[in-house]
C-alpha positions as CSV (number, residue, x, y, z in Angstrom):
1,X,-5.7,19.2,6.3
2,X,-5.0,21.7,3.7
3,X,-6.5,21.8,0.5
4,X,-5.6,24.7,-1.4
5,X,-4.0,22.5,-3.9
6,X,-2.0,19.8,-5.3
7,X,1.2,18.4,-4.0
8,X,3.2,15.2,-4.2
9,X,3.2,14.9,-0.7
10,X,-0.3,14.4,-0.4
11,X,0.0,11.8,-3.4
12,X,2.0,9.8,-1.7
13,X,0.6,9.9,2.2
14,X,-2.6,9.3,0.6
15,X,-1.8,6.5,-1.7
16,X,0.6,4.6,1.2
17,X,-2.7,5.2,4.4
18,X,-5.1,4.1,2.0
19,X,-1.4,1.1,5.3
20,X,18.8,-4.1,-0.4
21,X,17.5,-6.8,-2.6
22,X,14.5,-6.1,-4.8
23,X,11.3,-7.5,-3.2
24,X,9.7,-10.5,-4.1
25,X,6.2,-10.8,-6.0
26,X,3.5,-12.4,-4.4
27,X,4.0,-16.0,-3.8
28,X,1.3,-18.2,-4.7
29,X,0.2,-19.2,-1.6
30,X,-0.7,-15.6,-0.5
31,X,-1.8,-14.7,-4.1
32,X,-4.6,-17.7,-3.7
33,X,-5.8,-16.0,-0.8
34,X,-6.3,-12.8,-1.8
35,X,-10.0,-12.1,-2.6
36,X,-10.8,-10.6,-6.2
37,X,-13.2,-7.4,-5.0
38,X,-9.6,-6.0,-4.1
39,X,-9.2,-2.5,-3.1
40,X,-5.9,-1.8,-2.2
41,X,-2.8,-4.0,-2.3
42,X,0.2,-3.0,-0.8
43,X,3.8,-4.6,-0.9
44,X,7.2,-3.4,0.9
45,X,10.4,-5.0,1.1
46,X,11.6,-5.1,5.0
47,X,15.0,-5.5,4.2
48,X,14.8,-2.5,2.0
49,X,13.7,-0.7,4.5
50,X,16.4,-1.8,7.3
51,X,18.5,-0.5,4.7
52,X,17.6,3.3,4.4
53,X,17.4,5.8,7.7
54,X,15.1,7.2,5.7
55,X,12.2,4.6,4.6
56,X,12.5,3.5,8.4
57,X,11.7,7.4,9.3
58,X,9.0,7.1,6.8
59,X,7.4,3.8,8.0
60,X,7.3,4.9,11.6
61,X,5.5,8.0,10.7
62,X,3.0,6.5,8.4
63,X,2.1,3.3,9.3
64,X,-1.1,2.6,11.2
65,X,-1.3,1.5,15.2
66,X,-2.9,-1.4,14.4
67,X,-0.1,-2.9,12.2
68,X,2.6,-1.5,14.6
69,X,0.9,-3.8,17.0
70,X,0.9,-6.5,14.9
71,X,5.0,-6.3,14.7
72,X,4.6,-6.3,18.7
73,X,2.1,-9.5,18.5
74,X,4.9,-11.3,16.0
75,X,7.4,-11.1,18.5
76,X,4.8,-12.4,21.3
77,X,4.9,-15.7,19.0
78,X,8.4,-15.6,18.5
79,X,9.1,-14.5,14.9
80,X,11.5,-11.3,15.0
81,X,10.2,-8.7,12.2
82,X,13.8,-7.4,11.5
83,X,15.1,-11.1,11.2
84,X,12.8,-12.8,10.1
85,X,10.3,-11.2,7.5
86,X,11.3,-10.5,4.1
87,X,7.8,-8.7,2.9
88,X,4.8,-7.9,4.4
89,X,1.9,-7.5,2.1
90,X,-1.5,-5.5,3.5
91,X,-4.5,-6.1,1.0
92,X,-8.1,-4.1,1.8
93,X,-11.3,-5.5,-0.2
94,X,-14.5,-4.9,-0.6
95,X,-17.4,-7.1,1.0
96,X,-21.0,-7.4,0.5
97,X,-22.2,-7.1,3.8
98,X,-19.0,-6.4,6.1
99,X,-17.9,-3.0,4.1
100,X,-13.7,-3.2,3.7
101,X,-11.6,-5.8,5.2
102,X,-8.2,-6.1,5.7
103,X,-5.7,-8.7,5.8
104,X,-2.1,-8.7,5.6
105,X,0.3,-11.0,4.4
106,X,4.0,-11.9,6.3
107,X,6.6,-13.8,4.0
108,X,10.1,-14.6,5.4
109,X,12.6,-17.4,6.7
110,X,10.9,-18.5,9.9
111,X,9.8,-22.1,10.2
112,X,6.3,-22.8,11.0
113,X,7.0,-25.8,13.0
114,X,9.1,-24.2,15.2
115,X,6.6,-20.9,15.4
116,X,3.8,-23.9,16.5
117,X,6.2,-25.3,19.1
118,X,6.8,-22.0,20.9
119,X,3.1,-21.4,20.3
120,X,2.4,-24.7,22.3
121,X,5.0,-24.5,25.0
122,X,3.3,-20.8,25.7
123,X,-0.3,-22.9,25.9
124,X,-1.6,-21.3,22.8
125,X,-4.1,-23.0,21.4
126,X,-5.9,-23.0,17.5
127,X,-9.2,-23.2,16.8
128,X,-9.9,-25.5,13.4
129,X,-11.5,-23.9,10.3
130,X,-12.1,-26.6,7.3
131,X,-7.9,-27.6,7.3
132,X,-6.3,-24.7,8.6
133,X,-5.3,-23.8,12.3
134,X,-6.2,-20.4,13.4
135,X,-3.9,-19.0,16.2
136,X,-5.1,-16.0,18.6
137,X,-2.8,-13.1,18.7
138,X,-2.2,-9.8,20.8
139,X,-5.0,-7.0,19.8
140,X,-7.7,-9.0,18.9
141,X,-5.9,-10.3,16.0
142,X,-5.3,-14.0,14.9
143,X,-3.2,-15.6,12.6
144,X,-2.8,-19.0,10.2
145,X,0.3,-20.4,8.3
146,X,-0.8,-20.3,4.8
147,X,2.8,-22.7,3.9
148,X,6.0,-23.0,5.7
149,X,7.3,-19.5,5.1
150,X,3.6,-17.3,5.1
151,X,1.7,-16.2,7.6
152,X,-1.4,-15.0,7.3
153,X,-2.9,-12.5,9.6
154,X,-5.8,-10.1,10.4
155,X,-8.9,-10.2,12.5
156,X,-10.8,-13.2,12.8
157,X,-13.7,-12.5,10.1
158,X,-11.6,-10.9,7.5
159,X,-8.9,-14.1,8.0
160,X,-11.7,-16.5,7.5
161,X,-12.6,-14.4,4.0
162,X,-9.3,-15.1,2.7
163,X,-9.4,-18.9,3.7
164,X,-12.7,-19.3,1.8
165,X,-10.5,-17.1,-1.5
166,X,-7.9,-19.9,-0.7
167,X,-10.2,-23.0,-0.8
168,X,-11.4,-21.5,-3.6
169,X,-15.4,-20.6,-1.9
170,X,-14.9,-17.3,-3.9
171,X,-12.8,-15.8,-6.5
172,X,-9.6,-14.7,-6.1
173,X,-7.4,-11.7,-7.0
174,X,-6.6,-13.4,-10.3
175,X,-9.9,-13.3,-11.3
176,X,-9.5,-9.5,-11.7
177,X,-7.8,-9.0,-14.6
178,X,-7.4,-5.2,-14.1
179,X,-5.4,-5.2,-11.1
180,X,-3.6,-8.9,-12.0
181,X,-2.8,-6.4,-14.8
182,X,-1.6,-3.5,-13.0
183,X,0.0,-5.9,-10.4
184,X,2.5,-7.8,-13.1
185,X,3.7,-4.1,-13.8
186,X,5.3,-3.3,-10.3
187,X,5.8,-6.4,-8.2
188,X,9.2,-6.6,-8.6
189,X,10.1,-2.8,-7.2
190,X,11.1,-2.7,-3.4
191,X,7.6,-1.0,-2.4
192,X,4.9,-1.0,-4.8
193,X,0.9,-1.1,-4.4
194,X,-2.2,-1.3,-7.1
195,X,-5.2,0.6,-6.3
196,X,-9.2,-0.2,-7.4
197,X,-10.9,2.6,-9.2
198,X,-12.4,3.9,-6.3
199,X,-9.6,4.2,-4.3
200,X,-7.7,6.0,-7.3
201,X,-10.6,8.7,-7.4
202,X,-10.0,9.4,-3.9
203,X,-6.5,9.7,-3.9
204,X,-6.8,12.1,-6.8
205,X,-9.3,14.3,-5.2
206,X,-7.4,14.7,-2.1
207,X,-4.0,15.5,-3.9
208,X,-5.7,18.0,-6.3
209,X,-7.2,19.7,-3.5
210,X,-9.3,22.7,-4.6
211,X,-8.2,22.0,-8.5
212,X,-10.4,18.8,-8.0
213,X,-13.7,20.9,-8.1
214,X,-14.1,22.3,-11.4
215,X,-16.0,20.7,-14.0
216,X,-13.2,18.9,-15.9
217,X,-12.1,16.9,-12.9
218,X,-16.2,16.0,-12.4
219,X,-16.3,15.0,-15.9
220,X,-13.0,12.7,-15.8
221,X,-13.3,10.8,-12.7
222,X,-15.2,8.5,-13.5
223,X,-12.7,7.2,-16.7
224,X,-9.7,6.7,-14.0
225,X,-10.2,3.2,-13.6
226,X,-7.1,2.5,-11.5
227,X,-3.3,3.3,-10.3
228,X,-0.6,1.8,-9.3
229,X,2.9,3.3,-7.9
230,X,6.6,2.0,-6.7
231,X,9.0,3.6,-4.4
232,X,12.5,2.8,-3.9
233,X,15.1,4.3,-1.4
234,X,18.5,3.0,-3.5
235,X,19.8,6.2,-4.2
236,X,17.9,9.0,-2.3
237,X,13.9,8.4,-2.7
238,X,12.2,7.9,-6.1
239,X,8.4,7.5,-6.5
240,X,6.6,6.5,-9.1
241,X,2.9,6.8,-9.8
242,X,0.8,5.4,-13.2
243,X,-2.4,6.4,-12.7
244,X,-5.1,4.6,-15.6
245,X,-7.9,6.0,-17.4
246,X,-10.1,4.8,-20.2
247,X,-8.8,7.0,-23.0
248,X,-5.9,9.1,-24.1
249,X,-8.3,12.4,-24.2
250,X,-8.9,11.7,-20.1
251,X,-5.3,11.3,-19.3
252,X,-4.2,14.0,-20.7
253,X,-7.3,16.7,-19.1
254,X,-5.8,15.0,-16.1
255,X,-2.4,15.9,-16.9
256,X,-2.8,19.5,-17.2
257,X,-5.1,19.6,-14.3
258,X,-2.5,18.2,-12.1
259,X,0.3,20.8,-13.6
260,X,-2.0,23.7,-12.8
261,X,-2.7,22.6,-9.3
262,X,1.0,22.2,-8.7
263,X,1.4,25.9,-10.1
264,X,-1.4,27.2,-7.9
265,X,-0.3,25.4,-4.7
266,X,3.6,26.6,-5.2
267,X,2.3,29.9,-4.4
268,X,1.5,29.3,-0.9
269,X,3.8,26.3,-0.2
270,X,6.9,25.8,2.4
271,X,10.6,25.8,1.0
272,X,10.7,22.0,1.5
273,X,7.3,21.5,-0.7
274,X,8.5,23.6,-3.3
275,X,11.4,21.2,-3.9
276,X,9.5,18.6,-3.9
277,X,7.3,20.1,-6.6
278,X,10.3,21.1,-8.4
279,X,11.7,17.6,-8.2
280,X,8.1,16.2,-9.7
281,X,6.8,15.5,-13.0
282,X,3.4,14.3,-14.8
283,X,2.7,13.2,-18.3
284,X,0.1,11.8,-20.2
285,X,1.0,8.7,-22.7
286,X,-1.5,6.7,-24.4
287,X,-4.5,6.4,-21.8
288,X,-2.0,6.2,-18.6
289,X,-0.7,9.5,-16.6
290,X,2.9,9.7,-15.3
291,X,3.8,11.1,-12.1
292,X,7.7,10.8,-11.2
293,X,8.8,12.2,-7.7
294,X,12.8,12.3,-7.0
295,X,14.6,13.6,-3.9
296,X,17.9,13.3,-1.9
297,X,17.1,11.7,1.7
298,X,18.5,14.9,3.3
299,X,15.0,16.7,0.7
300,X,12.7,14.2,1.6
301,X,13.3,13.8,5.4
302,X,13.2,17.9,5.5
303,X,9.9,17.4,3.5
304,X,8.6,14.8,6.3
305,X,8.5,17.2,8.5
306,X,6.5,20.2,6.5
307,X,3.2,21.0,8.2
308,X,1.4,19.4,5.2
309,X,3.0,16.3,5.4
310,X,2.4,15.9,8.9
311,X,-1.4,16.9,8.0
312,X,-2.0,14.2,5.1
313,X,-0.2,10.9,7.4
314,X,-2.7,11.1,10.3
């Protein structure tokens, strides 16, 4: 990857790896079983996405193997991804002893009952844990019906976490009132995530690239407590990014650090990236700093297919 400087692209690669009607917030059966030590939560509307050439293009080139092969295991079981999901919801938290764990999260109008009677005819059996039936799936994965209408899925340990968050063995994401926070603010856009304050201070030091090593960045870090973004694809592609720091003085050293890197990285960039830098902004308000990326589908597909983008998605 290159890393002579900042650039939206790398913004948004990193913040989506780190992984139409307007999408639905959390519901609360997959809310209780999200665990509170939350790294990364992230949200997107499939029908959104059936709806725009161009989040479809950017899904395929961005999302992992492993949750491509979850689509594949669905349709093993007999629930159709493009008929029959609305959302799918990935969350990655912390653990004590297991490092990060993932677990995602399908909502949509299949019936479980009928899911369990394919599931049967096929000789697929569950395994009990406390109330819930856990069912094997392709790849090593396995997945449980948290209600009707939500499916919960994942490998076996990291499913069994979020069954304890459910029965309530350990605290949920509600218990964490800075991402509940930073949650209430974007769970109504078609695509949205919240990020823990880790996470935000590696995105940041990936997309400021070379700007992210002199002292002021060092000094500021540790006040970015968190971010959160939401991307849309209604007219052209529109991404927003908050990112939030402990004081106004912090977001706005952050501010002009990220406008100097963009200044410094135009010099070297491709005709597509400098459009996109063009077509991005940043400010500071209060203790939260703005980033505000727009493009035309026929920009952003062209930008999909710059050399740095294809270095920051794999």
């Amino acid at each position: 990857m290159r890393k002579s400087g900042f650039c939206v692209v790398t913004i948004i690669a990193a913040a989506l790896l780190v992984g139409v009607a307007s999408a639905m917030p959390l519901n609360s059966s997959a809310r209780a079983a999200i665990p509170t030590d939350l790294q990364q939560l992230i949200s997107v509307d499939y029908r959104e996405l059936k709806n725009s050439p161009t989040a479809m293009q950017l899904k395929d080139q961005l999302l992992p193997d492993n949750l491509k092969q979850f689509e594949s295991a669905l349709k093993g079981v007999g629930i159709d991804p493009d008929k029959d999901i609305d959302t799918l919801t990935f969350a990655a938290f912390r653990t004590e002893k297991e490092g990060i764990k993932q677990v995602g999260v399908a909502a949509g109008p299949f019936a479980m009952k009928s899911v369990v009677k394919k599931l049967t005819l096929q000789k697929i059996k569950s395994t009990k844990y406390r109330t819930a039936n856990i069912y094997p799936m392709e790849g090593g994965m396995v997945m449980v019906f948290l209600d009707d209408s939500t499916l919960l899925f994942g490998d076996s340990s990291s499913v069994k976490l979020a069954l304890d968050t459910r029965d309530g063995m350990t605290l949920s994401v509600d218990a964490n009132a800075t991402m509940a926070d930073m949650m209430s603010s974007v769970d109504s856009a078609p695509v949205w995530s919240i990020l823990d304050q880790q996470g935000t201070q590696n995105v940041m030091r990936s997309a400021l690239g070379d700007a992210a090593k002199v002292a002021d960045y060092d000094t500021i870090k540790k006040r970015l407590l968190g971010s959160r973004y939401t991307m849309n694809f209604n007219s052209g592609v529109n991404f927003d990014l908050t990112v939030v720091t402990s004081d106004s003085v912090s977001a706005a050293t952050l501010s002009s650090l990220v406008k100097a890197g963009l200044l410094y990285k135009k010099m070297s960039a491709s005709a597509a990236e400098k459009v996109a830098m063009d077509n991005t902004s940043v400010d500071s308000d209060g203790a939260d700093v703005s980033f505000h990326f727009k493009s035309s589908d026929q920009q952003f597909q062209s930008l999909m297919h710059s050399p740095l983008f294809n270095a920051v998605s794999h």
